[in-house]
N, C-alpha and C positions, 0 to 999 in steps of 0.2 A: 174205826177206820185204821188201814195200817199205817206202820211206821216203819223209814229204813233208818239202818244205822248205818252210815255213808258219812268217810273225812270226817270223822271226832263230832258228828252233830246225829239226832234225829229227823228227820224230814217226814212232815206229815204226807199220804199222799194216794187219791184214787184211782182205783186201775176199773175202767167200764167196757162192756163190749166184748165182742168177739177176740178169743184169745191167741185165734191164730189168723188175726187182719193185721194189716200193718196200721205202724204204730203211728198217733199224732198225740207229742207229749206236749203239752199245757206252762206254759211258765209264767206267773202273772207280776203285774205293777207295783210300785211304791203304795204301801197303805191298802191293799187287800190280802187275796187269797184264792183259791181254788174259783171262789163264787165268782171269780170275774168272767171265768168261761162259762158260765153255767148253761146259755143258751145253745153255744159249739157244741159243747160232751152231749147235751140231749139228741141232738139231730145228728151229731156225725158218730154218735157210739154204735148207730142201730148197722155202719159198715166199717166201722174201724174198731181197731181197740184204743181208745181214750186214756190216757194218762195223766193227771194233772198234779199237781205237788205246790207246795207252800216252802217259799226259802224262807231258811233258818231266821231266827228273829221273827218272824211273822205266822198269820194264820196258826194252826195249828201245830207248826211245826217246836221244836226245842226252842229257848232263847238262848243268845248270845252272850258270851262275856267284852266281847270284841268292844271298843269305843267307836268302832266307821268297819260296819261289815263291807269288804272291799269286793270289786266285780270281779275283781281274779279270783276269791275263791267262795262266789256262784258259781263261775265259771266252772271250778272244781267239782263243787256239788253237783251242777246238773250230770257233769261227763261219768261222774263213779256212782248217780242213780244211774243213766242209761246200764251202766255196766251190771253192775250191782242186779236191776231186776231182770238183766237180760233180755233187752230190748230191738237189740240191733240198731239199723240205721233207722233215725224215727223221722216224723213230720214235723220240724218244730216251730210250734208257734206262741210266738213270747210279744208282751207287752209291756211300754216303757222296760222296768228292767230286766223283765222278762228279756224283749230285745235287746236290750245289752249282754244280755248273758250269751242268747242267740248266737248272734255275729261273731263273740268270740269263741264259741262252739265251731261253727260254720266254719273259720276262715283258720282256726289251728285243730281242728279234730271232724277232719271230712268224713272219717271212716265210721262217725257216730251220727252225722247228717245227712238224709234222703233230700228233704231238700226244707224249704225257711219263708215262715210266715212272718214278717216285724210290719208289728201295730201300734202306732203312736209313738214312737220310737226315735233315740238320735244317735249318732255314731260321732257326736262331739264331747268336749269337757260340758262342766255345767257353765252358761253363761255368767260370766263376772256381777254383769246387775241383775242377778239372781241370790247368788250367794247371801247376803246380808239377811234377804229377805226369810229363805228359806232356813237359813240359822235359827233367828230369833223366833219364827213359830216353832223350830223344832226345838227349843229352849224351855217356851210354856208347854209346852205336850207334855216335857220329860218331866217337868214338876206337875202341872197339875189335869195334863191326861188329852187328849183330843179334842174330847169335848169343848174345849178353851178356845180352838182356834178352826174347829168346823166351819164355822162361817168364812174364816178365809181361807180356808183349806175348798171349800168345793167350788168356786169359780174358776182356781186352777185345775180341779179333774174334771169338771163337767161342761159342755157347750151353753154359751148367754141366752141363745135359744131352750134349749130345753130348762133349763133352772126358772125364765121366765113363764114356762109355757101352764097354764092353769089347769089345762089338761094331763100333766103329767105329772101334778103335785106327791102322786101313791109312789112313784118311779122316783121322783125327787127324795122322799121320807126312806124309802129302802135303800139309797146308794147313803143317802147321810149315816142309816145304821150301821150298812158295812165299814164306814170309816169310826165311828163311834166301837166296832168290838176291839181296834188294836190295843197293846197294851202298851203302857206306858214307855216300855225297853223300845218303844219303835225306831223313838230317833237313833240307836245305834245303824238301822237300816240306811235313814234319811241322810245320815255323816256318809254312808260309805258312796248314796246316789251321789251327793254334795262332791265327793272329794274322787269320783271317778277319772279315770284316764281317758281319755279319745282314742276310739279305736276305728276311726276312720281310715289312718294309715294301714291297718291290716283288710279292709273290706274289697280289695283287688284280686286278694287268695281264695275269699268264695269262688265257688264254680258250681254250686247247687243251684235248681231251679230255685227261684227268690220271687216273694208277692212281698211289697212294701204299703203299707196301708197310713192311712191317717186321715184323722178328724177335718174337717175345713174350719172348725172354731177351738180347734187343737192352739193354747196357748204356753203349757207346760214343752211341747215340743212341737212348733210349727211347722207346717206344711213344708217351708223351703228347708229344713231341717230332713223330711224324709227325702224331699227331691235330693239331695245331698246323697243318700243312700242311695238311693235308685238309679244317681247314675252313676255310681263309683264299684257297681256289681253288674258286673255285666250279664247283659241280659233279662235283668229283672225287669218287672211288672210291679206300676204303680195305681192306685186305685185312693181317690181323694170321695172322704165318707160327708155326704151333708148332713146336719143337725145335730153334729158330732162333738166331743171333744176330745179330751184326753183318754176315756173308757169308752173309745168306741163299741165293744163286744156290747156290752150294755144300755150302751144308749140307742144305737142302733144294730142293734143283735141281728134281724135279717138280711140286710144289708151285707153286714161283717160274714155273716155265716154262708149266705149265698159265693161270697167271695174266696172264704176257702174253702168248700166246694168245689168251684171251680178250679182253683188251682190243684187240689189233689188230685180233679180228672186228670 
């Protein structure tokens, strides 16, 4: 798979589809990787060109020395891959910090944004009675690996519905593996979600068409968390996913996929 050399880092990163469609680049969540779009790139490569990429620290891509990889410079990275593979203005659709990256793409680098897909997504700091909590797993991950704290790691990315549902136990076992390949360096990532800025106050400078998405059993970032975005960009479009949570693309990929679909029309 390739890799660019972009701002002192490697980025791992797939390019699918027609090469001269326009573009819809992929930026994914805390604790994946490319795989979270997997079901988007199949059905929207066959008329776009797909782009998907893994930030630094994660998936594929190089690891970090950083102690709190910061959103300012994802921020950096996504703008100097667009640049970098020569993309022009793309589609972008980013979740949790994929969407942070997003927004601060959108509302300081219009000239690299067609227009913004944000999926489970929040344009605040981290909640306060969050903090502790999210520390101290990210504390056993860095000693003794994911594994350690999977169990409480996926009620906050997946909906109570689907983790209970017995029917979807194969769907259950495949999202735990994806959180099972990170590697241990993750929590440098998890410090920089922890210790983000709010970037609420800049979300009034968007002026790109905007679809705002999220889970209805979304607890990592709450529904009244996107209403927050959706109405602070004008004009966007809000779409509340059932059976959902924190991975929507995933949990409910038709759904989600149908959704941006529709908004590339």
């Amino acid at each position: 798979m390739p890799r660019a050399l972009v701002n002192g880092t490697e980025l791992h990163y797939e390019d699918l589809g027609p090469k001269d469609a326009p573009v819809v680049l992929f930026s994914h969540g805390l604790l994946f990787s490319t795989e979270l779009f997997r079901p988007q790139i199949e059905a929207l490569s066959r008329s776009f060109r797909c782009v998907a990429y893994d930030h630094r620290g994660q998936g594929q891509s190089a690891d970090s020395p950083d102690a709190s990889i910061s959103m300012e410079l994802l921020f950096q990275d996504a703008a100097l891959l667009i640049e970098h593979l020569h993309l022009g203005r793309v589609h972008f659709v980013g979740l949790s910090m994929g969407g942070f990256v997003g927004m601060r793409l959108a509302a300081r680098r219009p000239d690299l944004v067609r227009s913004l897909v944000l999926l489970d997504t929040s344009a605040d700091r981290e909640p306060e009675h969050n903090l502790l909590k999210y520390r101290a797993l990210s504390l056993v991950a860095r000693g003794l690996g994911v594994g350690a704290v999977a169990d409480r790691v996926m009620p906050i990315m997946f909906a109570a519905s689907s983790l209970a549902d017995p029917s979807r136990r194969a769907d259950v076992a495949a999202w735990r593996a994806m959180l099972l390949r990170n590697r241990k360096s993750i929590w440098r990532a998890v410090n920089g979600v922890i210790d983000r800025v709010a970037i609420l106050p800049e979300l009034g400078r968007i002026a790109c068409p905007t679809l705002v998405v999220v889970g209805e059993e979304d607890v990592a970032t709450p529904p009244a968390k996107a209403e927050r975005i959706w109405k602070a960009i004008g004009g966007a479009q809000i779409l509340h996913v059932p059976g959902a949570g924190h991975s929507s693309t995933i949990e409910q990929p038709k759904l989600v996929t149908r959704a941006i679909q529709d908004h590339l029309r």
